[in-house]
Backbone as numpy.savetxt, mean C-alpha at the origin, in Angstrom:
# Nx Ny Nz CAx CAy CAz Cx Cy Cz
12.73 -19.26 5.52 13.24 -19.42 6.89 13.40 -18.06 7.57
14.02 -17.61 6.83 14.24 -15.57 7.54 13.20 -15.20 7.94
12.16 -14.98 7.03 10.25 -14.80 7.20 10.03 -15.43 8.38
9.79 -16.48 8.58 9.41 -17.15 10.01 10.32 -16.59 11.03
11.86 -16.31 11.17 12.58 -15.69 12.19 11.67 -14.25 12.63
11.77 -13.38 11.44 11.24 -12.13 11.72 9.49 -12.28 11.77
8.71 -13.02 11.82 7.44 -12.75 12.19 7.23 -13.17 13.57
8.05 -14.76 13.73 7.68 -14.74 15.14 8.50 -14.96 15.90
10.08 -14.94 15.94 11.26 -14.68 17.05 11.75 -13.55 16.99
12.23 -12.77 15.64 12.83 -11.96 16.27 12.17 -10.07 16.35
11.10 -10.23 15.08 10.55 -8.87 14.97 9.31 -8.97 15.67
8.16 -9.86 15.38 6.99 -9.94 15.66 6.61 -9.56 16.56
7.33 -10.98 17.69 6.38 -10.47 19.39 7.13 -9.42 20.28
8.23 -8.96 19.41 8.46 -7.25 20.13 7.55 -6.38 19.79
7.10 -6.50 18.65 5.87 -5.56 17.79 4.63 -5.53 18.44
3.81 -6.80 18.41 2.99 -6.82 19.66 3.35 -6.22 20.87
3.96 -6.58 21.27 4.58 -6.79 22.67 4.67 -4.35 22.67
4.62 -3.95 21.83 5.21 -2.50 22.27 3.89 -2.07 21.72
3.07 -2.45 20.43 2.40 -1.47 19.77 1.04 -2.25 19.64
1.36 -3.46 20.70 -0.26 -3.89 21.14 -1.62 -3.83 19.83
-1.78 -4.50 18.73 -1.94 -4.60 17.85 -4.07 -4.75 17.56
-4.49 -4.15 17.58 -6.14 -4.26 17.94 -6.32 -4.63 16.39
-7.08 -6.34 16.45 -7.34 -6.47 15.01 -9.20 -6.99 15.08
-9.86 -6.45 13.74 -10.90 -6.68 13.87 -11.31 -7.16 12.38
-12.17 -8.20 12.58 -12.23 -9.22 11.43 -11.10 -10.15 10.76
-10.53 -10.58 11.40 -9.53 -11.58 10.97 -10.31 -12.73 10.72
-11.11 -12.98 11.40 -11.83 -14.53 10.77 -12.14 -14.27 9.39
-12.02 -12.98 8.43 -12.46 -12.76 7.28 -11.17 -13.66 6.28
-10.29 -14.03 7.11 -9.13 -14.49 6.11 -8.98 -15.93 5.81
-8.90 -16.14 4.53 -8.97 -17.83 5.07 -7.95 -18.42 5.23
-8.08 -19.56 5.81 -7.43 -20.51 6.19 -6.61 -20.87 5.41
-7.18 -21.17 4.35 -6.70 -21.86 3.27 -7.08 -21.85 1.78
-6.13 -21.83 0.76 -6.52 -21.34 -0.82 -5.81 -19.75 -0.99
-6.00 -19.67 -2.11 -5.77 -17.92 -2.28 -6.80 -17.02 -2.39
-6.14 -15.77 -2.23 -6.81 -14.92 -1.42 -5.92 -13.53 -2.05
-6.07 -12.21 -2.27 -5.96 -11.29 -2.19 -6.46 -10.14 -1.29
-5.42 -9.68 -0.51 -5.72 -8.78 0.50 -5.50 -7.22 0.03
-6.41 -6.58 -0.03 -6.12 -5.23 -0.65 -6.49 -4.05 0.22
-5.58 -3.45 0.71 -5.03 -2.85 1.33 -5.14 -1.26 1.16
-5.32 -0.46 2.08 -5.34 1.42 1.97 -3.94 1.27 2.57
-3.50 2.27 1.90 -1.61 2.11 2.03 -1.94 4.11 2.80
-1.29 4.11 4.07 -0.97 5.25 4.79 0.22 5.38 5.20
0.94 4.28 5.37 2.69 4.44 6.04 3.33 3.46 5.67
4.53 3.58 5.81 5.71 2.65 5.50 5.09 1.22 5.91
5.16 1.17 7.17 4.72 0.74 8.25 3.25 -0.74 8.35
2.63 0.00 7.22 1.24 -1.12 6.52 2.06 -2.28 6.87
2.70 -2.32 5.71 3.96 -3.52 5.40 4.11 -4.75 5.97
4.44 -4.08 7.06 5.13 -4.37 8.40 3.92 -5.07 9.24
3.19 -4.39 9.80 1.35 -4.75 11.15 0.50 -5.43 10.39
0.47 -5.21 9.23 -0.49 -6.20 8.96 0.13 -7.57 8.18
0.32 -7.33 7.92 1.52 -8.97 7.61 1.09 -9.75 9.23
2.24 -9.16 9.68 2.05 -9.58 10.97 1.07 -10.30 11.64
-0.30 -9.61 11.62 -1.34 -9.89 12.33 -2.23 -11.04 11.66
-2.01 -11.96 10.43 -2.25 -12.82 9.76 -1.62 -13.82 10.01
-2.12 -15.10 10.11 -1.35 -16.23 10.43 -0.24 -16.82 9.42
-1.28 -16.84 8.00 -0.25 -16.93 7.00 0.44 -16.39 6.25
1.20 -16.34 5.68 2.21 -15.27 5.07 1.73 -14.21 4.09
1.57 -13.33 3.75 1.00 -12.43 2.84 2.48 -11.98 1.84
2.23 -12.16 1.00 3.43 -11.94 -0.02 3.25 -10.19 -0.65
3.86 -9.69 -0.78 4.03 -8.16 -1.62 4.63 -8.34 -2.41
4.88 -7.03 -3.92 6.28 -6.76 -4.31 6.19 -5.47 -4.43
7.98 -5.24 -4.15 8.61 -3.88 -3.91 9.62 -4.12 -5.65
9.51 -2.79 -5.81 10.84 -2.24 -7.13 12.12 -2.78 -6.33
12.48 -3.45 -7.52 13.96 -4.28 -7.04 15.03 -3.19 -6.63
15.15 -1.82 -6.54 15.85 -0.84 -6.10 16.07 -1.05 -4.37
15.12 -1.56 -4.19 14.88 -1.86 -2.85 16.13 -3.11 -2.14
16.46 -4.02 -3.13 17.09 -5.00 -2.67 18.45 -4.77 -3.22
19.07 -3.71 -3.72 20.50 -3.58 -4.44 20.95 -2.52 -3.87
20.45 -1.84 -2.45 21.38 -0.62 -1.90 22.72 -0.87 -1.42
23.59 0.25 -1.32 25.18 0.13 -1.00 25.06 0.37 0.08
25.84 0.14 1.18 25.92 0.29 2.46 25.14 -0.26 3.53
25.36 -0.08 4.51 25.11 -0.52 5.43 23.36 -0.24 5.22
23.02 0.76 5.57 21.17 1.13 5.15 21.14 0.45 4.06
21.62 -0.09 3.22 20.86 -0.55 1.58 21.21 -1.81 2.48
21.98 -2.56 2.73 21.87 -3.92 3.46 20.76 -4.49 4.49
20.57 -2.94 5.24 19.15 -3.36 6.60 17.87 -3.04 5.32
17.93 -2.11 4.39 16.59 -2.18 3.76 16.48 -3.61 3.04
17.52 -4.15 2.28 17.63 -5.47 1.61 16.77 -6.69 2.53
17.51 -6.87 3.71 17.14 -7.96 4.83 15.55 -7.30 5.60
15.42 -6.34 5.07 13.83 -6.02 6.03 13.11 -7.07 4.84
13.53 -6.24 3.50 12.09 -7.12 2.25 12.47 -8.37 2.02
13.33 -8.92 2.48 13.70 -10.37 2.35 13.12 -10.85 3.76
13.02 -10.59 5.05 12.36 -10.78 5.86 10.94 -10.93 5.69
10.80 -10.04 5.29 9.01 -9.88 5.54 8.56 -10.43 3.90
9.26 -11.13 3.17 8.44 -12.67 2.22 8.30 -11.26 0.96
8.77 -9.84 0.68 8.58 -9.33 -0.63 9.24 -9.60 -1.31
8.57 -9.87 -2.91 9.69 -10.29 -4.11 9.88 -8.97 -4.95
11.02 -9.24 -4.91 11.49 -7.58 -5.86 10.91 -8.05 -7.70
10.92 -6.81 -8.07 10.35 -6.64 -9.26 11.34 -5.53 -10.13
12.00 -6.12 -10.97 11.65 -4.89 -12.20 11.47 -3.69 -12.71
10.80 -2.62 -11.79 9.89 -1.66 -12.37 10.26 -0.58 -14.03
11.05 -0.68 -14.06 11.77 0.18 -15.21 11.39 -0.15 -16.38
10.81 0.32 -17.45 10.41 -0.09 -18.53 8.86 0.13 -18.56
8.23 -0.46 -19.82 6.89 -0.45 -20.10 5.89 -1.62 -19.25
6.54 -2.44 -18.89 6.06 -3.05 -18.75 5.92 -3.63 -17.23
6.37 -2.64 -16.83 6.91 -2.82 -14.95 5.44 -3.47 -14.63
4.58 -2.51 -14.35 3.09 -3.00 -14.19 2.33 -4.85 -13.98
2.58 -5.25 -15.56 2.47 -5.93 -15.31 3.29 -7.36 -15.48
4.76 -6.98 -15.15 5.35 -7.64 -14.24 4.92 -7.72 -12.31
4.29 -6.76 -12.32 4.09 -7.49 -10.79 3.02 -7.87 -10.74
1.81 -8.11 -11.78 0.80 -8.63 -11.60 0.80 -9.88 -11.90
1.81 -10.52 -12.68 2.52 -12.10 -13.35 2.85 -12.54 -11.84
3.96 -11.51 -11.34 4.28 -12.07 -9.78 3.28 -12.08 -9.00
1.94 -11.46 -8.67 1.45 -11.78 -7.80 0.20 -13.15 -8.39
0.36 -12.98 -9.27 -0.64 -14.20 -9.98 -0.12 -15.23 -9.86
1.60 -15.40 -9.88 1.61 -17.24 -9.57 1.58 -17.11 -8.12
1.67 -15.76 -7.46 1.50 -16.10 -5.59 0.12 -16.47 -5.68
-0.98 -16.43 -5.80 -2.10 -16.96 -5.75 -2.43 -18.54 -6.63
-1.86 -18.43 -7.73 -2.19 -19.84 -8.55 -1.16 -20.77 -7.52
-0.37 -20.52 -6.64 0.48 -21.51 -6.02 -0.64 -21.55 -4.59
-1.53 -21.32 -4.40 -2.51 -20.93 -3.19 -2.15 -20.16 -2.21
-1.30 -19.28 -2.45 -1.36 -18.33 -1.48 -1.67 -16.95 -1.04
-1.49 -15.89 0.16 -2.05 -14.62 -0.09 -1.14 -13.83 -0.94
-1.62 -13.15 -1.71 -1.25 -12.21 -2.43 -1.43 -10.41 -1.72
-0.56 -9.81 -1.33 -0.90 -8.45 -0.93 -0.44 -7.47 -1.70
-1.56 -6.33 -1.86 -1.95 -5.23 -2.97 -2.47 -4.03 -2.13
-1.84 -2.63 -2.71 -2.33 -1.34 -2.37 -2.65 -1.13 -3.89
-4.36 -1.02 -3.66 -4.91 -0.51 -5.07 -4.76 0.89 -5.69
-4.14 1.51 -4.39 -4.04 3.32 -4.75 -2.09 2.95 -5.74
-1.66 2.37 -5.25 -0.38 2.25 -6.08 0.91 3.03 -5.49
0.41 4.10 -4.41 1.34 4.63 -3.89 0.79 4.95 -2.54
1.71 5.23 -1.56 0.87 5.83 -0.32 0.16 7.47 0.07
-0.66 7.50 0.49 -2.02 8.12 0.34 -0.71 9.36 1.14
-1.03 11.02 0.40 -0.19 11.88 0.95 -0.71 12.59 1.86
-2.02 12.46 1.98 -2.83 13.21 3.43 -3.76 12.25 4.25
-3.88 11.09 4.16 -4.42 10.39 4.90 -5.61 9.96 4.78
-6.23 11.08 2.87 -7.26 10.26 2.14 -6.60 9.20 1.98
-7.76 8.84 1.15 -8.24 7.20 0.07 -9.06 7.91 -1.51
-7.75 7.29 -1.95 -7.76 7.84 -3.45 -7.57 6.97 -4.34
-7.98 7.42 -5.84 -8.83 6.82 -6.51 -8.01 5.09 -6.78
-8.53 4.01 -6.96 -7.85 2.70 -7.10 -7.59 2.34 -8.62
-5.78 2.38 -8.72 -5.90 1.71 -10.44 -6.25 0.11 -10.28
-6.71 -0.19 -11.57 -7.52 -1.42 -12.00 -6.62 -2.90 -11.86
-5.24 -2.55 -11.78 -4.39 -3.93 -11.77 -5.11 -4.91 -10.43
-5.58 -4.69 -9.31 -6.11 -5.16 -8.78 -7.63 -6.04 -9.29
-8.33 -5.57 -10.32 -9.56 -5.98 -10.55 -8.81 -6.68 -11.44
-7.89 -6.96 -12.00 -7.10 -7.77 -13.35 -6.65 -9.09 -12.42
-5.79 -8.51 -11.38 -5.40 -9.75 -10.61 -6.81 -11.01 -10.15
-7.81 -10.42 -9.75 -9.37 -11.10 -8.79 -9.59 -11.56 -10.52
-9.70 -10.67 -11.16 -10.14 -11.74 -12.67 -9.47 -13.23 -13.34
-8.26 -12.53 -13.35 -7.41 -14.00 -13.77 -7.08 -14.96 -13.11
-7.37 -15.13 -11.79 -7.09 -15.51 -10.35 -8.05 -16.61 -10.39
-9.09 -15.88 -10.09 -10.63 -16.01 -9.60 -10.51 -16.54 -8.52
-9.61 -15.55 -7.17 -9.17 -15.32 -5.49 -9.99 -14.69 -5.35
-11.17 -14.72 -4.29 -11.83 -13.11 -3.24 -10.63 -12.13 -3.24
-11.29 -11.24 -3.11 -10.69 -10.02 -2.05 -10.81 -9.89 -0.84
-9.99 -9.74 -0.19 -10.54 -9.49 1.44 -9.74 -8.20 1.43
-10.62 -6.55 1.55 -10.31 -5.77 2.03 -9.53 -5.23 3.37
-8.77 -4.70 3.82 -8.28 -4.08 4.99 -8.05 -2.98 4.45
-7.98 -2.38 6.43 -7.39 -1.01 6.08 -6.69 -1.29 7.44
-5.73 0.07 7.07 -4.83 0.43 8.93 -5.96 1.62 8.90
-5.95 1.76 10.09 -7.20 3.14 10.48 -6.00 3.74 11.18
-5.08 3.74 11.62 -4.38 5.03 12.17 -2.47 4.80 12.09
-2.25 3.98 11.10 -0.94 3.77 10.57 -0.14 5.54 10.41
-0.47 6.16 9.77 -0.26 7.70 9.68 -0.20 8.08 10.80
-0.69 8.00 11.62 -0.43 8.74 13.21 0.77 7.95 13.59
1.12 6.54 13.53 1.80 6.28 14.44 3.55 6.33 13.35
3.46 6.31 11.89 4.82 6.84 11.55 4.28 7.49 10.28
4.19 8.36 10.45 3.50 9.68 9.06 4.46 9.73 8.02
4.45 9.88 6.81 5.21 9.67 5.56 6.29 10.55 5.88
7.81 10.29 5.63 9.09 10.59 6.23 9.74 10.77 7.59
8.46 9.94 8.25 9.02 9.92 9.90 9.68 8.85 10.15
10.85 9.07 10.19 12.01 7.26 10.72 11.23 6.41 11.78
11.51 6.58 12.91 11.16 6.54 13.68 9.33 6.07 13.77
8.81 5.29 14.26 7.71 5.63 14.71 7.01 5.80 16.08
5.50 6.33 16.42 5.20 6.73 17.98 4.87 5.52 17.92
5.26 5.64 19.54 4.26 4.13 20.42 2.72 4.83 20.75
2.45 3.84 19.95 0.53 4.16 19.85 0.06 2.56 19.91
-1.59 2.44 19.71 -1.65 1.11 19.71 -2.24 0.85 18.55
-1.16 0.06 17.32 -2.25 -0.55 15.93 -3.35 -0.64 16.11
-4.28 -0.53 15.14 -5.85 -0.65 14.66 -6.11 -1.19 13.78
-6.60 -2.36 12.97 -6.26 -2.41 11.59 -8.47 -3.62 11.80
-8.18 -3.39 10.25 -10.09 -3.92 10.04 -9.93 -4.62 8.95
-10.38 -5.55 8.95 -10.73 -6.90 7.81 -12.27 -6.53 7.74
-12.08 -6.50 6.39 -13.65 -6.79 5.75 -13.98 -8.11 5.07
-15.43 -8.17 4.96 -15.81 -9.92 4.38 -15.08 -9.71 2.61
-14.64 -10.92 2.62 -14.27 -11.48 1.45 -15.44 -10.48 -0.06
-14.74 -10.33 -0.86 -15.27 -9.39 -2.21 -15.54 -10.69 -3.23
-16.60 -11.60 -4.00 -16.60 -12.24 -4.67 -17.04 -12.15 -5.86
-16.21 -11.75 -6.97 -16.49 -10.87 -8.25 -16.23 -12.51 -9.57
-16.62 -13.77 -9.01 -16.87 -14.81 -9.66 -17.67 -14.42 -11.18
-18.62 -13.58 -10.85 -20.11 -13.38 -12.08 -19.21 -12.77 -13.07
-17.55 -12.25 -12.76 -17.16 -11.69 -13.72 -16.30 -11.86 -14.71
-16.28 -13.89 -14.84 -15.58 -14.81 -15.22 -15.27 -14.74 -16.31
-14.08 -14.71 -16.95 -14.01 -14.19 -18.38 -13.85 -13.55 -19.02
-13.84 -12.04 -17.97 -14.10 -10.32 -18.96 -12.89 -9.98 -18.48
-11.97 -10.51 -18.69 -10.10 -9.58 -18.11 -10.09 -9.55 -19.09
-9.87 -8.06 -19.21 -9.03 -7.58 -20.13 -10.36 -5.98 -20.82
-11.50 -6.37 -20.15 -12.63 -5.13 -20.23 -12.46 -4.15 -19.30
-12.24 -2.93 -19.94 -12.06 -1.73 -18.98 -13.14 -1.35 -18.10
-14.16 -1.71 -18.62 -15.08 -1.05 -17.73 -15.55 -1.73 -16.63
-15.61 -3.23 -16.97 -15.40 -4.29 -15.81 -14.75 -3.85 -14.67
-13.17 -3.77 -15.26 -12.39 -4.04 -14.27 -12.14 -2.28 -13.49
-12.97 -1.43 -14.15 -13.45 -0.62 -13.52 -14.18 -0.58 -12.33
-15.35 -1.48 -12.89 -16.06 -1.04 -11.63 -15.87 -2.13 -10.31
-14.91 -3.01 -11.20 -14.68 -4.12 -9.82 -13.37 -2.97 -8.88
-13.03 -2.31 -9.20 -11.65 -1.52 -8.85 -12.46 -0.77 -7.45
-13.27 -0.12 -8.36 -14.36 0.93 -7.46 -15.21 0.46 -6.23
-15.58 -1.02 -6.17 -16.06 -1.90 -5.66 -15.28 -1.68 -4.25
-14.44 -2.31 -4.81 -13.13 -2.83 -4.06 -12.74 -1.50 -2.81
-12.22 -0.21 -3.40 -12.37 1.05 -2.78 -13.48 1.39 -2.11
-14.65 1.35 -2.37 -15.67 1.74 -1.58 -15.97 1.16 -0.16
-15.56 -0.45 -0.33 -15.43 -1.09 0.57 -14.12 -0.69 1.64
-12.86 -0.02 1.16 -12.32 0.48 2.10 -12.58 1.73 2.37
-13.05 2.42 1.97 -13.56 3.74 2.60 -14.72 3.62 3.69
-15.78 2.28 3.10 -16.79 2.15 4.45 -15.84 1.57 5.62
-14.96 0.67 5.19 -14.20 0.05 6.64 -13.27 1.50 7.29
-12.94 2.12 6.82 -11.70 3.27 7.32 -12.19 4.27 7.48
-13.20 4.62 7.28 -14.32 5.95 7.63 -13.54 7.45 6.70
-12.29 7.02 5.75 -11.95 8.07 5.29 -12.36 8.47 4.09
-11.92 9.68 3.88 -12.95 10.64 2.73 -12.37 9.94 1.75
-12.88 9.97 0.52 -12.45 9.47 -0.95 -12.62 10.40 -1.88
-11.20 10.37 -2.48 -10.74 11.46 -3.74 -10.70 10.63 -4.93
-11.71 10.79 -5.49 -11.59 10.06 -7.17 -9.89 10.61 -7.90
-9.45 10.83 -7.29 -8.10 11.09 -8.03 -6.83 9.72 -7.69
-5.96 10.03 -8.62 -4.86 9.23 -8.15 -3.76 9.89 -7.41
-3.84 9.00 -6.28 -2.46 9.32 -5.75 -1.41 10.15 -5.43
-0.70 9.47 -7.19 0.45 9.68 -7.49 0.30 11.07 -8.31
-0.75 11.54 -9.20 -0.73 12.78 -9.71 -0.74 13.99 -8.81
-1.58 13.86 -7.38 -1.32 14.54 -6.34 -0.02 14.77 -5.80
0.87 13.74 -5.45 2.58 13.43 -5.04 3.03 14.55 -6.11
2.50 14.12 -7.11 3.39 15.12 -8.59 3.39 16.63 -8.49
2.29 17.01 -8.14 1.70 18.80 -8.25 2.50 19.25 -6.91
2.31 17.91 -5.45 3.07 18.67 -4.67 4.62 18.75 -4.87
5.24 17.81 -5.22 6.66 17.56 -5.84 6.98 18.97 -6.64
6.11 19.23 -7.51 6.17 20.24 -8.46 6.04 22.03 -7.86
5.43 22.01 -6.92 4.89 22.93 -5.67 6.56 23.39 -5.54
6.68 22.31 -4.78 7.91 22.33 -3.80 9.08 23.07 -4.54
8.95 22.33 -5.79 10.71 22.23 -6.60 10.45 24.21 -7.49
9.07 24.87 -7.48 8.99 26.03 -8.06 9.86 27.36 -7.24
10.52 27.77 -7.48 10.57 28.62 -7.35 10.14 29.79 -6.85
10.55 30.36 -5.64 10.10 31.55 -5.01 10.59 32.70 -5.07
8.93 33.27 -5.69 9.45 35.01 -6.31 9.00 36.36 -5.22
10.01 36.56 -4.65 10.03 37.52 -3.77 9.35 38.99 -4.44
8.30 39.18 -3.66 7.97 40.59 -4.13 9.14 41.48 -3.89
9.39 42.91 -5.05 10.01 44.01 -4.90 9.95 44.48 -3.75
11.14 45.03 -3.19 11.01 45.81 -2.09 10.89 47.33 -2.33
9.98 47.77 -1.31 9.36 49.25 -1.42 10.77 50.05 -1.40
10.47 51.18 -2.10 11.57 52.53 -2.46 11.55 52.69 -0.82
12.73 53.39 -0.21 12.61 54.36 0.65 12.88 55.82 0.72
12.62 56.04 -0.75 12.60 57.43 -1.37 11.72 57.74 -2.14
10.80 58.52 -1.27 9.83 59.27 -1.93 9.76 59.72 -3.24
8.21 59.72 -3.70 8.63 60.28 -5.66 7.73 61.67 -5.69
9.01 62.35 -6.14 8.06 64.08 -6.47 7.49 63.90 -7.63
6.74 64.01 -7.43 5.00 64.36 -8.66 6.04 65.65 -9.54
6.07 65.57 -10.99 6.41 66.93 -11.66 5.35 67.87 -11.65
């Protein structure tokens, strides 16, 4: 019931209504059955516009940290992911992973959309980087299409730690359905679900026109994290007393 308030009374058609939403290929989604939508993650914000711009509900999951904050901000972050249909998860332990791939597998075995960022974290410069495989695991055990998207200019309009976002006008691109049927049977093969992973990415890099870093992500986040937290060694400062030669 909340979900339906916030998509189309009380968040939605202000959203339209300010950030005028340009969508291209939506007939790529179906109607009906399940479906996995996999997604280039650039801003908070994904979340949020493209949900939206789908008729039927697209389900996520967020780390249950998300739904247990104190205060007033842990209460508006609680009621945003309870709004917008995310099921909290778990993440702590070995097995976080695939706990959310169990959760998004009965969202599809119950027929519905399932939504996935194959990079696993959001992109820190506005590449498209390399895709882990839980996605080619989900399309295997499923046996749901993929229907690719991307936001093409989500980053411009609230860039990673910007509260706030600009009034710009959404962009977002549906690609045709991914049908990896021929690969009935092989979950649980790395190299499979390799190259269905890679598949999957290539197809958002042709829809989003952005460069692609065979790397992950999150090891990038790490080096800069690690950047940041080093230590700065000030060069010596010059004598201002001359040295007599003996």
């Amino acid at each position: 019931m909340l979900y339906g308030l916030m998509k189309y009374v009380i968040l939605g058609p202000w959203l339209k209504l300010i950030f005028r939403p340009k969508v291209e290929g939506r007939e790529n989604v179906p109607d009906s059955g399940p479906a996995i939508i996999a997604s280039n993650h650039l801003s908070f914000s994904d979340s949020i516009f493209m949900p939206l711009m789908v008729k039927r509900k697209v389900t996520f999951v967020a780390k249950a940290e998300y739904f247990t904050g104190k205060g007033l901000k842990g209460w508006l972050v609680k009621m945003f992911f309870v709004g917008t249909g995310t099921i909290p998860v778990d993440r702590s332990g070995g097995r976080a992973a695939q706990a959310a791939l169990d959760t998004q597998l009965s969202v599809l075995r119950a027929g519905n959309l399932a939504g996935i960022y194959p990079e696993g974290t959001r992109s820190p410069d506005g590449r498209l980087y390399r895709g882990k495989t839980g996605v080619a695991r989900l399309a295997l055990d499923s046996g749901a299409p993929v229907i690719p998207v991307v936001m093409l200019n989500a980053d411009e309009i609230q860039p990673p730690g910007k509260l706030l976002p600009r009034i710009k006008r959404v962009r977002i691109r549906f690609g045709e359905p991914l049908d990896f049927s021929r690969y009935a049977g092989m979950s649980g093969d790395r190299f499979v679900e390799r190259a269905i992973t890679d598949e999957i990415m290539y197809e958002l890099m042709e829809l989003s026109g952005r460069e692609y870093v065979d790397i992950y992500a999150q090891k990038i986040k790490n080096q800069q994290l690690k950047a940041a937290a080093a230590p700065t060694v000030k060069p010596p400062a010059e004598s201002t007393t001359g040295s007599v030669a003996a």
